[in-house]
C-alpha positions as CSV (number, residue, x, y, z in Angstrom):
1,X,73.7,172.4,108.8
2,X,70.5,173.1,107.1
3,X,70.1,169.8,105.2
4,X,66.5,170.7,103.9
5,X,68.1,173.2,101.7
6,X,71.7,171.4,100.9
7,X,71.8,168.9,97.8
8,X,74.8,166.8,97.5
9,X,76.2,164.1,95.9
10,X,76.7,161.6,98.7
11,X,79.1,159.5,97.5
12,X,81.9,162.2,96.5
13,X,81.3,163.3,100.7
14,X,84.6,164.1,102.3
15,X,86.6,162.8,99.7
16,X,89.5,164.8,97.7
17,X,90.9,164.7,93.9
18,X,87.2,164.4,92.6
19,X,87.0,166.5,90.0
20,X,89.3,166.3,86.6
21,X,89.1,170.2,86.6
22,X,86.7,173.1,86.6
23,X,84.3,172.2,84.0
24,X,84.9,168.1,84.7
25,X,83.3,169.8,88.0
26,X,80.8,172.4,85.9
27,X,80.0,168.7,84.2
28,X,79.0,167.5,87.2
29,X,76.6,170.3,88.5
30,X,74.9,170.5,85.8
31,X,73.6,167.0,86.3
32,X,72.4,168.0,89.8
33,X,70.6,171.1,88.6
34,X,69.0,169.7,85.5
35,X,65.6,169.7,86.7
36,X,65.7,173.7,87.2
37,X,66.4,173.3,83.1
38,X,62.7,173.9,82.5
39,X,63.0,177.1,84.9
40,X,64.9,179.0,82.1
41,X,67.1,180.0,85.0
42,X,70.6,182.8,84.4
43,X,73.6,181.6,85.5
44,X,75.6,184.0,87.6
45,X,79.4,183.2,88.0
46,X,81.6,184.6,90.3
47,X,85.0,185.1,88.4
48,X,87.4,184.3,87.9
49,X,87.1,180.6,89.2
50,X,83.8,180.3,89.1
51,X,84.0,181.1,85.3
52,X,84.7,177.9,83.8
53,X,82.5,176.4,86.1
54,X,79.5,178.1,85.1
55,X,79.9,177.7,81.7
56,X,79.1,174.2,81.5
57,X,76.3,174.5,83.4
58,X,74.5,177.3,81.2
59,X,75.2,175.4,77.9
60,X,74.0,172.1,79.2
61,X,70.7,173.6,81.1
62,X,70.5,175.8,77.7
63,X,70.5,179.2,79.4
64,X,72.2,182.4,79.6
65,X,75.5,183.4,81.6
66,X,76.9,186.4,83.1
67,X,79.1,187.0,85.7
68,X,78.1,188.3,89.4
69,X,82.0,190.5,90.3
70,X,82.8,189.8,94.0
71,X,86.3,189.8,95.3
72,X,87.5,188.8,98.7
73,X,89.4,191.7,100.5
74,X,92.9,190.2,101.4
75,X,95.2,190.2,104.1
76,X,97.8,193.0,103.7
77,X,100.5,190.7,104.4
78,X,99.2,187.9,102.6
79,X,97.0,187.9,99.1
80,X,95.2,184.0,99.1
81,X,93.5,184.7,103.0
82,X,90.5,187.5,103.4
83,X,89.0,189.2,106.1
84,X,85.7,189.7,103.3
85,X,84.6,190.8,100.6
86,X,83.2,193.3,97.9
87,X,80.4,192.6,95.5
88,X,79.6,194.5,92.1
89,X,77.0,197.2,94.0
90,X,79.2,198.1,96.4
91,X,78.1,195.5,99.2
92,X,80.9,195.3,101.4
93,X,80.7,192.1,104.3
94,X,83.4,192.0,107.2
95,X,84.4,189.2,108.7
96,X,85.1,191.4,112.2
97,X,86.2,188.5,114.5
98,X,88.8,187.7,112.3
99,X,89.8,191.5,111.2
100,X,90.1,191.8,115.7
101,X,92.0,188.5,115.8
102,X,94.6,190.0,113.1
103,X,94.8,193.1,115.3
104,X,93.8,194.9,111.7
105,X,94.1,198.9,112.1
106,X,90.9,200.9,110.7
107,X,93.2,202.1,108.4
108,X,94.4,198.9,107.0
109,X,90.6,197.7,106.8
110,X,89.5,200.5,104.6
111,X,92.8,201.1,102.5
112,X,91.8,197.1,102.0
113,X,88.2,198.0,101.0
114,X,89.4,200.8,98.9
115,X,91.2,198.8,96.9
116,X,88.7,195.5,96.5
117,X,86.1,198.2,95.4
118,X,88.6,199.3,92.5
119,X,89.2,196.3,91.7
120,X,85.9,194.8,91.4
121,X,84.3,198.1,89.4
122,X,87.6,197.2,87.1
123,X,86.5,193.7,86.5
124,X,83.1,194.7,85.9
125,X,84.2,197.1,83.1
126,X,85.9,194.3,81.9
127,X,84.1,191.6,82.0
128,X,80.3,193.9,81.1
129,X,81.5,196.7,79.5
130,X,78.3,199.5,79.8
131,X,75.7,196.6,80.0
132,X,73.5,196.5,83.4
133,X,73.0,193.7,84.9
134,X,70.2,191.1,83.5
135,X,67.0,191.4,86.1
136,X,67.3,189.2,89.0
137,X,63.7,189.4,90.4
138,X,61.1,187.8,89.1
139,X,63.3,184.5,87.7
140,X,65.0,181.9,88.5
141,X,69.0,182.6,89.2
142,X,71.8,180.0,89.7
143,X,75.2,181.6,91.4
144,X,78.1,179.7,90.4
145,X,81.5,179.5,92.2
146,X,84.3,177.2,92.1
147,X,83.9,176.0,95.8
148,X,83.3,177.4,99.3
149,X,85.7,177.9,101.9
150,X,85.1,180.4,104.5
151,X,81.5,181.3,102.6
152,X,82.6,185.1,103.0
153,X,82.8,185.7,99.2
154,X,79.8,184.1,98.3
155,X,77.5,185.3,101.2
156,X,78.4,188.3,99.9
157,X,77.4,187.9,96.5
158,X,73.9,186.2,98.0
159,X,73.3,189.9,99.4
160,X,73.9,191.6,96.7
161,X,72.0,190.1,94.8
162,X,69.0,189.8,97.6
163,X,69.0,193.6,97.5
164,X,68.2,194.0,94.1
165,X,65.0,191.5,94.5
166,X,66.2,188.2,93.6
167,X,64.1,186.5,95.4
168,X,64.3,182.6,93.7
169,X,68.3,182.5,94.1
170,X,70.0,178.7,94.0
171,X,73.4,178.8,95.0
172,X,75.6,175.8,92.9
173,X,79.0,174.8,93.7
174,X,81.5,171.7,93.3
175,X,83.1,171.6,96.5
176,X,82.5,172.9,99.8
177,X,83.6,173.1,103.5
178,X,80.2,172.2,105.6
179,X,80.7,175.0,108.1
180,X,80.6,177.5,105.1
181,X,77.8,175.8,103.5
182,X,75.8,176.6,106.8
183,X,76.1,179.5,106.7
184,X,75.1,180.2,103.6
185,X,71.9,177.8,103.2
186,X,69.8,179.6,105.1
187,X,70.1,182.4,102.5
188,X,69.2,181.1,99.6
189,X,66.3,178.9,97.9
190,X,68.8,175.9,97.5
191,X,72.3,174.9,98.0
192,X,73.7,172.4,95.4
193,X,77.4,171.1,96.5
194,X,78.6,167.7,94.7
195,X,81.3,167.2,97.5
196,X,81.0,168.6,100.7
197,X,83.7,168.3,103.0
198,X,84.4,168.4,106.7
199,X,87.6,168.9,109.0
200,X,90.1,171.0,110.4
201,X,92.1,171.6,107.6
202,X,90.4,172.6,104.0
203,X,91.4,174.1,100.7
204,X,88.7,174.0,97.7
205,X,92.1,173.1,95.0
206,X,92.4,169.7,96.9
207,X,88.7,168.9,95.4
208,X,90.4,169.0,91.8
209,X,93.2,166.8,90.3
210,X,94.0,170.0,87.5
211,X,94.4,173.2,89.9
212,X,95.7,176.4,88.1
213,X,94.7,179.9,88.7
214,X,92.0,181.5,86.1
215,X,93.4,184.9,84.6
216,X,91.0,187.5,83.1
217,X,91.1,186.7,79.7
218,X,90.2,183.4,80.3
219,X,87.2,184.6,81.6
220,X,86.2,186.9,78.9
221,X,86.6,184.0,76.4
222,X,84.6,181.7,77.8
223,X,82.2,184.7,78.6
């Protein structure tokens, strides 16, 4: 792991149930990131998890928040495991060794991107309406989810918004699994994670003692 770049809260490491619920965990990041304050950074969310999140951060940092649409593509058998993911320009990442592993048809694969892109330019309708997004390069960004488990969605995200010049990009979550965080600190300025966690067996709801899926209206009230 690339500790240079990796921030955590060393006392929550490796344990579970640390977080009341998604802003108790927002709460907590935005203690970690309040010397990037003075930056007058945008906060990017990831929704719809990362939503409520985020939202404490931007109001306690006193900046602006907006959402950064990225959806994993699913299994077709199965809609909480992905093979990858879509982000709001169109970025698609595989995860191929696991797509060959599943014995995955081409078919199936892009029938499954298909339908992530739909469902990403949907939620970005929703969720933006007709505004573009803010300008990435040039300023300080924070991307927000609510924790990292295979890093798939999120490195995805970090591309996306590489290409269009984001180039001081801070990556902040509450919980993550340290072979995902790997993989995605080499990508990004800094890597803020208030409980990082190791082991076979890993699920970013065990990090929270309130667990509940976020719907989209959710998201566009606290948006």
């Amino acid at each position: 792991m690339n500790q240079s770049r990796i921030i955590e809260l060393t006392e929550l490491h490796d344990r579970l149930g640390v977080f009341a619920d998604r802003a108790d965990a927002g709460e907590v990041l935005a203690g970690m990131l309040s010397a990037l304050a003075s930056q007058q950074p945008l906060v990017l969310a990831i929704p719809a998890g990362g939503v409520p999140v985020a939202a404490p951060v931007a109001l306690q940092l006193g900046c602006p928040l907006d959402v950064a649409v990225v959806s994993k593509i699913t299994l077709p058998w199965n809609s909480e495991a992905g093979y990858g993911a879509v982000a709001f320009d169109d970025t698609v990442r595989l995860n191929h060794e696991l797509a060959a592993r599943l014995a995955l048809s081409r078919e199936q694969i892009e029938a499954g991107i298909r339908a992530t892109l739909e469902k990403v330019r949907r939620r970005v309708k929703l969720f933006r309406g007709e505004r573009p997004l803010p300008a990435v390069a040039g300023r300080a960004v924070i991307l927000v989810d609510d924790g990292l488990a295979s890093g798939f969605t999120m490195l995805t995200a970090v591309e996306a918004l590489r290409n269009l010049g984001a180039d001081n990009l801070v990556v902040a979550v509450p919980t993550g699994h340290d072979h995902a965080l790997a993989l995605v600190a080499p990508l990004v300025d800094a890597l803020y994670c208030a409980n990082v966690r190791s082991g076979w067996s890993f699920a970013v709801a065990e990090a929270y003692r309130q667990w509940s899926d976020v719907d989209e209206e959710e998201v566009r009230r606290l948006l």
